[in-house]
N, C-alpha and C positions, 0 to 999 in steps of 0.2 A: 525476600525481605521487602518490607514495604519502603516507595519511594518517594520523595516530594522535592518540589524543586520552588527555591524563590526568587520569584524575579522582582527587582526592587531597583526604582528611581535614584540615582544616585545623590540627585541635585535636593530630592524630596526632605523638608523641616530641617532644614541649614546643615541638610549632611547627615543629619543622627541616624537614617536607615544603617548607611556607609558602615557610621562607628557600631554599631550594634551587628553585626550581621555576627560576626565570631560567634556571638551568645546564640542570637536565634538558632543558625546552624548547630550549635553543640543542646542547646535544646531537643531540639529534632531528632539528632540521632541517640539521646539520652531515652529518647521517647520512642526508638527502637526503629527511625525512618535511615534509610541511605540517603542523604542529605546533600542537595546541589541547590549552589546559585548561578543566577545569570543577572547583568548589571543591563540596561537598557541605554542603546548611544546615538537612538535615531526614534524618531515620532514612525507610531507603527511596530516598533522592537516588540514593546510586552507583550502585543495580541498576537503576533507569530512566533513567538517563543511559546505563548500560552499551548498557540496550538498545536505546534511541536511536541510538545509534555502530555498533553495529551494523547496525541497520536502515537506517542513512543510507550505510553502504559504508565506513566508516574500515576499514584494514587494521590497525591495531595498536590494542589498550587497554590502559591502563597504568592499574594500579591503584596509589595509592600513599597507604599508610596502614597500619593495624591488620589484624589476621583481621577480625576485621568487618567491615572496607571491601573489603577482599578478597574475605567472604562473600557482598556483596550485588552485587558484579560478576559471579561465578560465578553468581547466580541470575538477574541480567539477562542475561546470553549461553547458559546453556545451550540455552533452546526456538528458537534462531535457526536457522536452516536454513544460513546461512552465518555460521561464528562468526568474528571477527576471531582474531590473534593474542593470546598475553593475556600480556605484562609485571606485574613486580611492584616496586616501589621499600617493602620494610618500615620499617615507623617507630611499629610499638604495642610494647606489653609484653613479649608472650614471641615472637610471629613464626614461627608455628612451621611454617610452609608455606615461609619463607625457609629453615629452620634445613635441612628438608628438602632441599632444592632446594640446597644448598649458597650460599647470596648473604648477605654479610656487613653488617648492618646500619647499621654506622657506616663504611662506608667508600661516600659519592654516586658516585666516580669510580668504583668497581670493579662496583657495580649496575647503572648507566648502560652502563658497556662488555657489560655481557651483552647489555640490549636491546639497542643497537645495534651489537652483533656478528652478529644474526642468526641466530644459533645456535637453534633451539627442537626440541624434540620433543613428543610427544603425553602425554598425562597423564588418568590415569583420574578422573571425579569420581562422587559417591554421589549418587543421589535418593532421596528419603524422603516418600513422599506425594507432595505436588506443591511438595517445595520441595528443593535442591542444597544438596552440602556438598564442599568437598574437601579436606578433614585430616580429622576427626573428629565423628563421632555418638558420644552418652554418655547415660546417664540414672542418676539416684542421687542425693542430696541432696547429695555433694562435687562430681559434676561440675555445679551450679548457680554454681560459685564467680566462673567468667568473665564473667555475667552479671550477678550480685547484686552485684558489688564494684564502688562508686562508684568512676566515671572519677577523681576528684580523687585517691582512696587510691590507684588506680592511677598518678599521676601522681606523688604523694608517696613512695611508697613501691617502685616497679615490683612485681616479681615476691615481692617478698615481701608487697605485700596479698592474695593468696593466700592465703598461707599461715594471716596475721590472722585472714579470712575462713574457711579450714577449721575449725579449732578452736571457733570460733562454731559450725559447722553440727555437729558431732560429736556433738552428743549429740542431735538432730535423728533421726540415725541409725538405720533401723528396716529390720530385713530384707523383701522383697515376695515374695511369690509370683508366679515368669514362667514363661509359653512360650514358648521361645523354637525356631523350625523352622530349620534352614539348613540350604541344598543337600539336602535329602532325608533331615536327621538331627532328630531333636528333644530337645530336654530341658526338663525340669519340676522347678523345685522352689524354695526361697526364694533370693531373690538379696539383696546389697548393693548391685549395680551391675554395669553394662558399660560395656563403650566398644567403638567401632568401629571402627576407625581404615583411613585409606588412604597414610599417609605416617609414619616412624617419628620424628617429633617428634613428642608430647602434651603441652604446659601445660608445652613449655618442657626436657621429659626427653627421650633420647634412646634408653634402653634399654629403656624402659615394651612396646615393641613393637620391638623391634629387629630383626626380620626384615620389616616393613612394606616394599612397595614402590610408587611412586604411579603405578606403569604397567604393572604386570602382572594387573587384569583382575579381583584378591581382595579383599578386606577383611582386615584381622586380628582379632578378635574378643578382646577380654579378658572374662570375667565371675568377679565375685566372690562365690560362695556365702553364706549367712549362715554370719556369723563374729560374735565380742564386737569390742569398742573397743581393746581391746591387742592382740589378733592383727589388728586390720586396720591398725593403725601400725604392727605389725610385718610386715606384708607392705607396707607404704609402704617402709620403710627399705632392704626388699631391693630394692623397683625399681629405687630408684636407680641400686644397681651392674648390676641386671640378672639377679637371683639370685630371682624372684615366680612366673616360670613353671611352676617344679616343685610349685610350695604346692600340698598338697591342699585348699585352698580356692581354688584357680584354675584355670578353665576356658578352657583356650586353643585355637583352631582359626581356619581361612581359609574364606572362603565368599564365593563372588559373590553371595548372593542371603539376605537376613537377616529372618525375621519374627518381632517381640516383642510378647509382650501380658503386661501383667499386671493381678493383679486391684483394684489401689488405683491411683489417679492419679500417674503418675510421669511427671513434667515430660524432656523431651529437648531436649538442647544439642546445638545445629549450629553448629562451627569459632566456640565460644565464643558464639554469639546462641543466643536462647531461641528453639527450635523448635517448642514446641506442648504437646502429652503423648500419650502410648500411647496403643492399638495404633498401631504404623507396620512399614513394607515399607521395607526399605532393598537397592535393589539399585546393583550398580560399573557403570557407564556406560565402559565401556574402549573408551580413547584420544579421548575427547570433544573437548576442547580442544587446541590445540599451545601450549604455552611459551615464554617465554624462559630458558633454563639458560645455568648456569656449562658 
């Protein structure tokens, strides 16, 4: 009999994982799995349970929670020689590996039917040093915002403690000097920030990288040259629509293969968890994992 196991945040979208798990579970096994959960009660929990279910032969893992519980499954199955399949049930803030992946948040019944449709294809993820990511690597004192923002404001406020949290860091705001190599090209000179992305949802946007794709084997690359504090809100307001790309203060390109150094300590965010700081190698691991898709 086939097996799958879900590990799910408990704290994740004010509980509703919690309340739902009965259905998911009776899903599962209706859809002919041996069906086990496991609840996560320490940072680190999902990615060594992940790799335990792996290691023990489950065929399906179901990660059901935030990017970050998502994150730390991705990093529990990537080094497995045989990786299970990977389901998602979202229920954080912004979700943006869902938002990607087309699976609707508030709807249990219609996430449920993806996993146990069977439906999956293969999905590129990033390594970075020696740790995974599969939405987004970022570095700059805004992309710290997913991590610095107390889970409570997150729960009070959703996506707009973000925003709380920006305007705090803004004046924080200091240009760095990077190298930055890809695919055989380089560039030098002060930055605001980057991002990396492998799927065309960022922090909740959809345009920010809009030609992102999370299976064709690239990265998309955004960087921000040094700019002042009004033109980099003004290139905020055009992501929205989608209108950032052209700014001569933005550096846009695709690359499998991404090395950043620069010369002051600049902290790196992986799919919203704090991943370390410079220098790091970020190369695309194409088709690493299979999914569950819409």
């Amino acid at each position: 009999m086939k097996r799958a196991r879900v590990i799910y945040n408990p704290t994740s979208g004010k509980e509703q994982t919690k309340k739902h798990l009965p259905y998911i579970l009776d899903r599962l096994e209706n859809e002919g799995y041996e069906a086990s959960a496991h609840m996560t009660k320490r940072e680190g929990g999902a990615r060594d349970e992940a790799r335990r279910a792996g290691e023990s032969g489950f065929d399906v893992v179901v990660a059901a929670g935030g990017d970050g519980t998502i994150f730390e499954v991705i990093n529990g199955l990537a080094e497995l020689k045989r990786r299970p399949k990977l389901g998602i049930i979202p229920a954080g803030t912004t979700n943006d590996l869902a938002r990607a992946l087309g699976l609707h948040r508030n709807d249990i019944e219609s996430v449920c039917d993806v996993i146990c449709s069977n439906h999956s294809q293969p999905i590129d993820i990033g390594k970075v040093n020696d740790q995974y990511f599969i939405n987004i690597a970022a570095g700059g004192k805004l992309t710290e915002l997913t991590y610095d923002t107390p889970s409570k404001l997150k729960t009070m406020l959703g996506q707009f403690a973000y925003y709380v949290k920006g305007f705090e860091k803004l004046r924080f705001l200091k240009p760095k000097y990077a190298r930055i190599e890809y695919d055989g090209k380089l560039f030098e000179g002060e930055i605001m920030m980057f991002l990396i992305s492998n799927t065309n949802s960022v922090g909740g946007f959809e345009k920010l990288v809009p030609n992102a794709q999370f299976n064709d084997g690239m990265f998309d690359m955004i960087v921000i040259k040094k700019t002042n504090i009004p033109e980099l809100i003004r290139i905020g307001s055009q992501a929205l629509n989608g209108e950032h790309l052209h700014h001569d203060k933005i550096m846009y390109m695709q690359a499998n293969r991404i090395k950043i150094d620069v010369e002051e300590d600049m902290e790196l965010n992986l799919d919203g968890e704090y991943g370390g700081v410079l220098p790091a190698e970020f190369v695309n691991l194409h088709h690493h994992l299979h999914m569950f898709c819409p």
